[in-house]
N, C-alpha and C positions, 0 to 999 in steps of 0.2 A: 592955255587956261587951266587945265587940269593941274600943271605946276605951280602955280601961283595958287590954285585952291588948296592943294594939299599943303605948301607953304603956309597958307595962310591958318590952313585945323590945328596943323603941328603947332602953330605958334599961339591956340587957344588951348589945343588939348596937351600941352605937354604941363602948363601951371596948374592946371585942374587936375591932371592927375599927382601931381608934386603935392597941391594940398589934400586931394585921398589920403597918399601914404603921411603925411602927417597928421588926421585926421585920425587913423587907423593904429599909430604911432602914442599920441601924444593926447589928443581929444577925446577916446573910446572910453580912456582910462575914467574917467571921471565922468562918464553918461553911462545913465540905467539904461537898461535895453530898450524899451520904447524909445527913448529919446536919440539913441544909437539908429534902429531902425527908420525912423528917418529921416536921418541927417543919410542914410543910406540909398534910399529912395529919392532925396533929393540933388546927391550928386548923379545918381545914375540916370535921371531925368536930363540934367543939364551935361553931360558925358554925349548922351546920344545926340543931344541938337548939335552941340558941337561938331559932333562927327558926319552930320549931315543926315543921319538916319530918322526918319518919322517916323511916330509908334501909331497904331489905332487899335484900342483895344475894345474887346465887344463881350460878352458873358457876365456872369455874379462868379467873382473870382473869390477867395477865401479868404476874408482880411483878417480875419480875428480866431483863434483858436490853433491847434497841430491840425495839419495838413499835408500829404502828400502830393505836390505839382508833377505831372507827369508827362514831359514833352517831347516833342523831334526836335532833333539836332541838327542845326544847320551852320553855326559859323560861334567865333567867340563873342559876339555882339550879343546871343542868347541869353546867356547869364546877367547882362547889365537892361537887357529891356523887361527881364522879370522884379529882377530886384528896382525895379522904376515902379512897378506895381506895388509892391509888399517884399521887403526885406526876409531872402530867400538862401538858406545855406544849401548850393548843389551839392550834390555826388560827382565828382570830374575824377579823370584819370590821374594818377600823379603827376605826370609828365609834365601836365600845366603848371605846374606848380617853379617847373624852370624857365616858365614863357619870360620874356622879358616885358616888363610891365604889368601885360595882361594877367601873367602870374602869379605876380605881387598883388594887384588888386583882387585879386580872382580869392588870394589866401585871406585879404585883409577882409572880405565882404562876410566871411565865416565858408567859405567851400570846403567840401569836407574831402580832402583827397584818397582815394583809394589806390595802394600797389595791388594792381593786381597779379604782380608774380608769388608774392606771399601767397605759403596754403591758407593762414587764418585773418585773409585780408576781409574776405566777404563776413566773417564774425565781427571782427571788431571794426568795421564797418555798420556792422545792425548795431552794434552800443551806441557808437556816436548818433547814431540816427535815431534812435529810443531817446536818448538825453535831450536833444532837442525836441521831441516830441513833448516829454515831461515839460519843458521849460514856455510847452503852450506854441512853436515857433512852426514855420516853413519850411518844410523840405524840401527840393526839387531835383529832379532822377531824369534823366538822358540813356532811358533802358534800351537805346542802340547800342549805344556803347561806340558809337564813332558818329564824324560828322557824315552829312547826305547834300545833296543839292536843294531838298527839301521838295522835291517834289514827288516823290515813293516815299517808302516807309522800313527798313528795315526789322528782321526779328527784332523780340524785345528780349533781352534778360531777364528771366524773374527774380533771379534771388533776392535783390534787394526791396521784392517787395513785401517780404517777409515784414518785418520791422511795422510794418504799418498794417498790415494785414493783423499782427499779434497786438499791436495797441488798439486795435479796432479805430483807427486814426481815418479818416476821410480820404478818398484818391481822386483827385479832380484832375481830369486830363486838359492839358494845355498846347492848343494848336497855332505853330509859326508860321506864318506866310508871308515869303520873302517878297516884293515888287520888285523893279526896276522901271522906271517911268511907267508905273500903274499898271506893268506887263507880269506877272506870275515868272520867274528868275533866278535861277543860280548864281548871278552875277555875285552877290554880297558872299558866299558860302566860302569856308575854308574846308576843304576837302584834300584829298591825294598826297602827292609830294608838296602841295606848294606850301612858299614859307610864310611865317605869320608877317616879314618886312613888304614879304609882295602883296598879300591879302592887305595890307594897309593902306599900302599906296596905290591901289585899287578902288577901296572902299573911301579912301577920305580924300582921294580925288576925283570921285564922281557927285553924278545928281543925282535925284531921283529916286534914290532907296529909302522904301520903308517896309515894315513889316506889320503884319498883322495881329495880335495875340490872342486869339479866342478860346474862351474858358470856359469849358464845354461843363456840364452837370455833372458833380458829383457821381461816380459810379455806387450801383447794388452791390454789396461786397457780400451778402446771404442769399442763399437758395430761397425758397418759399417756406422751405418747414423751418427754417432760421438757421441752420446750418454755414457756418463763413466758406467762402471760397477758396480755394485753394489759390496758393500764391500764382500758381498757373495761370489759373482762369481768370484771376484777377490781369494779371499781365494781358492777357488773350485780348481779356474786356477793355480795356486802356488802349490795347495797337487797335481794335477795331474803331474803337469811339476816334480815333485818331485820324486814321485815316480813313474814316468816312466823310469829314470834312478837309481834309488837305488838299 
């Protein structure tokens, strides 16, 4: 059974992504951004049924305005159940950007890739993240900096929370929670050495996987006498709000 199901996702999910990249290609060109945005949100919607994943989403998530989304990282499936929400350019490692597929879509959805062996990657990383701010848009920041099982929490990075912290831009922390037949699970997660062929034919030939999104409150970014927080405390304040619901 498991063969025959993943047969059967491959043989939805391979034309739906064929019309992404021509969508991303040939369709973007000639749509304003709202209208881009969700033709965005609507593939990522029908992506994840296909895939078998159920979303449930719970909080006042941030649909209109710049915003910082700030989440745990648990598998490539992260970035297509955010942008189901609100059409979201992440911060991802460069690397992805070789994924097969997932990489391509990953670039076409607007991800902003970071080298981070460059010294002035974390700079001109804040410009593109300012630009989209100016342009009123989504950010979304994976401040582990690698995947988890999703059930701990990892340090967080600060640097990138510079950019938002200098725009006085909003930082809503956004919490994943993976199931597996309604059990709390690593099952779905890309972690370690495995490949992204295995993590597929894992994922899209199972049942049972859905994940959670909960969009926790807008974080205090000022002390009390009105003072902003330092890019620190901000980070500090986003891993706490985080995993105090994970």
């Amino acid at each position: 059974m498991k063969l025959l199901r993943f047969i059967a996702r491959v043989a939805l999910v391979l034309p739906w992504i064929l019309f992404g990249l021509l969508c991303v290609s040939l369709v973007y060109r000639v749509l304003d951004g709202n209208r881009r945005a969700a033709l965005n949100r609507f593939w990522s919607r029908v992506l994840m049924r296909m895939c078998g994943v159920r979303m449930h989403i719970s909080g006042e998530p941030r649909l209109q305005g710049a915003v910082l989304w700030v989440a745990n990282h648990v598998s490539w499936i992260d970035i297509f159940v955010v942008n189901a929400v609100r059409a979201t350019s992440f911060v991802a490692k460069a690397e992805i950007r070789a994924w097969p597929v997932i990489g391509w879509l990953a670039a076409g959805a607007g991800t902003l890739f970071i080298e981070r062996t460059q010294r002035h990657a974390v700079h001109a990383m804040g410009e593109s993240i300012q630009a989209c701010f100016a342009r009123g848009e989504a950010v979304g920041l994976f401040p582990e900096g690698t995947t988890t099982e999703g059930l701990d929490l990892r340090p967080f990075h600060a640097s990138l929370f510079e950019p938002a912290r200098v725009a006085d831009v909003a930082v809503q922390p956004v919490v994943l929670r993976f199931k597996h037949h309604g059990e709390r699970s690593g099952f779905a997660a890309f972690v370690g050495e495995e490949t992204l062929v295995a993590n597929l034919w894992r994922v899209l030939g199972a049942t049972g996987i859905s994940v959670e999104v909960v969009f926790l409150p807008a974080l205090d970014t000022h002390h009390a006498d009105g003072k902003p927080f330092t890019r620190l405390e901000v980070s500090r304040a986003a891993r706490a709000a985080i995993l105090e619901r994970l």
